[in-house]
Each structure stands twice: as C-alpha cells, then as structure tokens.
C-alpha positions, 0 to 999 in steps of 0.5 A: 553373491549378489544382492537383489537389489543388483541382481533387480539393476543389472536386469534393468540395465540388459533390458532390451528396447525395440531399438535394441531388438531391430539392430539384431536382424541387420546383422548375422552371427555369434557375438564374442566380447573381449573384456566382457568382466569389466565394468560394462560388460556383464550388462551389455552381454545379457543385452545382446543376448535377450535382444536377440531372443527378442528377435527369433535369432539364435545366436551365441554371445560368448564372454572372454575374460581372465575372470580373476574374480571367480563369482563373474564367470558362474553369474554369466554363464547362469544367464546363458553367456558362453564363456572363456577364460583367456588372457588378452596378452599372450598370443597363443590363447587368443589365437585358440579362441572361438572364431566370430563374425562380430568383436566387441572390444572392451579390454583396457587399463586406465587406474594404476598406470603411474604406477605400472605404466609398461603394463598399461601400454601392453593392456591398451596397446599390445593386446590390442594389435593381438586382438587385431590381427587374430580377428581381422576378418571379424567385423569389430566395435572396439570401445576407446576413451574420450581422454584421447582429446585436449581440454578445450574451452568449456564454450563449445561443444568440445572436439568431434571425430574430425578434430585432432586429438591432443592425449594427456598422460600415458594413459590417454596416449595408451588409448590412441594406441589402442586405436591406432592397432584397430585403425592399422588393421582396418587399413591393412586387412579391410577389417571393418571397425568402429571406435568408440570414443566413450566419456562416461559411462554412468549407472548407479554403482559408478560413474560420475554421478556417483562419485559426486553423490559419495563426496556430497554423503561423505561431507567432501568439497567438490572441486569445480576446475572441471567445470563439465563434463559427458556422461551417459547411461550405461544401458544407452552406451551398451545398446549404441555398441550393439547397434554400431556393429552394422556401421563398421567399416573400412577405413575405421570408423569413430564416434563419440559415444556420449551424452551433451556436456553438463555442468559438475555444479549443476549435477551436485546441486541436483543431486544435494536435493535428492539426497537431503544434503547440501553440496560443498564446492571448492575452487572456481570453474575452468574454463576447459575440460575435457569435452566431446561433441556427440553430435554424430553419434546421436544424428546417427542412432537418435536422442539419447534415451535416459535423461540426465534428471533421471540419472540423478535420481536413479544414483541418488535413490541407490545411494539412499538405500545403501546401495553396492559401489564398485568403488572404481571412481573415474577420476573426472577431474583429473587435469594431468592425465595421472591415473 
C-alpha cells in the first residue's frame, strides 16, 4: 500500500494540462501501453486516461505487464486502466493481446546487463521486433535511450537525430537494436513510429536529482567526470509521449526527448541548500559526456514546462520529509557503458 503522500505524487504527475487535453482530439482510439509497470508508466497511463475525460472522449487505456509485483495491477486498475498480463518475449501472448490503434513502448532492460546480458539483448531487442510485427498496423511512440549516442564535448549541445550514434556498452547497443526493430517495421509495413531517445527522466523517487540528493544526505562525494547532463521531469516526458502519437510516421521518426543540458555541479550546489547540507566533490570536470540536443523535440512541442529550479526543490522537499525512493539509481555517470 502506498503512502499518501505518493498517492498526492503520483496524482500530481498524471495531471492533465490543456496541452495534454488538446493532443487528445488530434487522434482517435484506445491507447495500449507495453511496460506500462516500470517506472514511467503508472503515471503516464493515468495521464492519457484523465486527459482524455478531460476532452469528452471515451477511450480505453489498457495497461500490459508481467506485473510481477502484485500491488501494481489493483492500483491501476483502481484508477480505471484496463490491463493485461503478458510477457513481452513469448510470442503467443502477445499475438492474443488486444488490437490498438495506438502503441506506447516502454518495455526495456538497462540494470543487470553485465550480469545477464542475452537477457538484456532479448528484452530491448527480441521483444521488441515481437511487439513490432504483432502491432504493425498501429500507430507506435516506442521509448529508447540517449545512451545510443557517444560522449561528446561538453562545449556543445551534444548529437541531435541526424548526428551518427556511437552506443557504449551492450546495453547502449541493446537500445539501438530496439530501434533498428521499429525502424525495420516502419520500412517494411508503413507502420508509423516515433522514437524516443529519453535522458533522463526525473521526479522526486528517482532520476538524477535524486540520486545527487542521496549521496549529498549520505555525506557521499560526487565525482564531477560527468560533468552535465539532461534531465527532464517525468510529467513533461509523459505529456510529449502522448502528444507524439500524432507525429509518427513512416519512415520512423526520432526525437531527443529531454531538457538542455545542466551542469552536475551546479544541481548539487543547488540541491546542498535546500537540503541544509554541503556537497562533496571529487575529481575534475570531463570535458564529455553524454549529451543530446533537444533542439527538435522543444521547437516541436514548445519549452519545457517545469523548470530545473523546481526539480531541485520538488526532490529536495521530498527528501526532507522522508519521502519513498524506488531505489533505481540511473547510473548518470557511468562512462563505460556497464550497467
């Protein structure tokens, strides 16, 4: 059971805008999310559903999982999101899952690929060219990673959606995989796609800020090698998904879904005050990082609604008051590609 101070969150993060209740009308029928039990898709499900009550439209937001963790499916389901348990992998479940005109992807494996990295290529690869084929007549915004590109001078802006990718790690190259799949299908079917390359996504139970905030309460150096970094907040990451649905096409589309870079020292500073503490730094600053221009995801969909000061403070008065962590650090600075 959830705490209600989540439960006040997790309402707060679904939260239609106008924006949100706009996209609804430029497209019809039932929404179906895959990987709808991860870390973003409780939130944006209730999205798409309360945006489109908002709107006057009656429309079903079905939910697909392996809901290994049993209080997820109830809570869902208890906020009117159909769902249905299926794993991704095997071919035959997701050949009897409902049809949808429209696909959000969010299936994925990044943590535990050292150890395990055949499954990792099959949960971002395999389950993916699955997905691909049963719903090639769908319209689909299938989430990927800005891991798919190098580090890159800190100088810049870092790659955009016409610059080459460079992945890093098996688990980077899983991502591009995944893509190729939906990119395959778009070619080969005319199925519509967008893709999302996200980095990273934050609220206050995870993300970057998050992590930064743990090390600063925990008396934890921060290692400054990754110098910068993306983030964006999760509601604004969930409302650009649902809008994209009116931009796929064929041949895919890409987008760097995130926010303009920020500067790691800069958050911790920020975050010290709020949280009365003083940050620890190690290490000088890189001079790369993995990096994206967002250029072309913002002149598309507009500036970004929630600023980074309010981030800070949002995940800074969370931690204060002993608020839940998924415990699902992102690794920001991992330079290797090991996860």
């Amino acid at each position: 059971m959830r705490a209600p101070a989540e439960e006040a969150l997790e309402e707060d993060l679904s939260r239609p805008v106008a924006e949100d209740i706009a996209a609804m009308k430029q497209f019809s029928g039932d929404i179906l999310i895959l990987g709808v039990s991860g870390k973003m898709g409780p939130t944006l499900a209730r999205l798409a559903l309360r945006a489109a009550a908002a709107a006057n439209i009656s429309r079903r937001v079905i939910g697909v999982a392996r809901f290994s963790d049993s209080a997820g499916r109830p809570k869902l389901e208890a906020h009117g999101i159909e769902t249905v348990a299926a794993d991704l992998l095997d071919r035959a479940a997701v050949a009897r899952l409902p049809d949808a005109p429209n696909v959000i992807y969010l299936a994925g494996q990044k943590f535990g690929t050292t150890s395990r990295p055949a499954m990792t290529w099959a949960t971002n690869v395999y389950a993916a060219a699955i997905a691909a084929e049963r719903f090639a007549g769908s319209r689909i915004v299938a989430f990927s990673t800005g891991n798919v590109y190098p580090l890159t001078p800190v100088a810049g802006l870092g790659p955009n959606e016409d610059d080459p990718v460079g992945p890093i790690g098996e688990y980077a190259s899983s991502a591009l995989g995944r893509e190729r799949m939906f990119e395959y299908a778009s070619a080969r079917h005319g199925t519509p796609v967008v893709l999302l390359r996200l980095n990273y996504a934050v609220e206050p139970r995870y993300g970057v800020v998050r992590d930064l905030a743990d090390r600063i309460v925990r008396g934890e150096p921060i290692d400054l090698a990754m110098a910068f970094v993306n983030v964006i907040w999760q509601r604004d990451a969930n409302a650009i998904a649902l809008r994209a649905l009116r931009l796929a096409a064929s041949p895919a589309r890409i987008l760097n879904l995130t926010g303009p870079k920020v500067r790691i020292r800069d958050i911790a500073v920020r975050l010290g005050e709020a949280l009365g503490r003083i940050p620890q730094f190690v290490g000088r600053e890189g001079d790369q990082a993995l990096l994206s221009d967002p250029g072309r995801c913002l002149a598309e969909f507009g500036p970004l609604p929630t600023r980074l000061e309010r981030m800070i403070d949002e995940v800074a008065r969370w931690v204060l008051a002993g608020g839940a962590s998924l415990n699902k650090p992102t690794h920001y600075d991992e330079r290797e590609g090991t996860f």
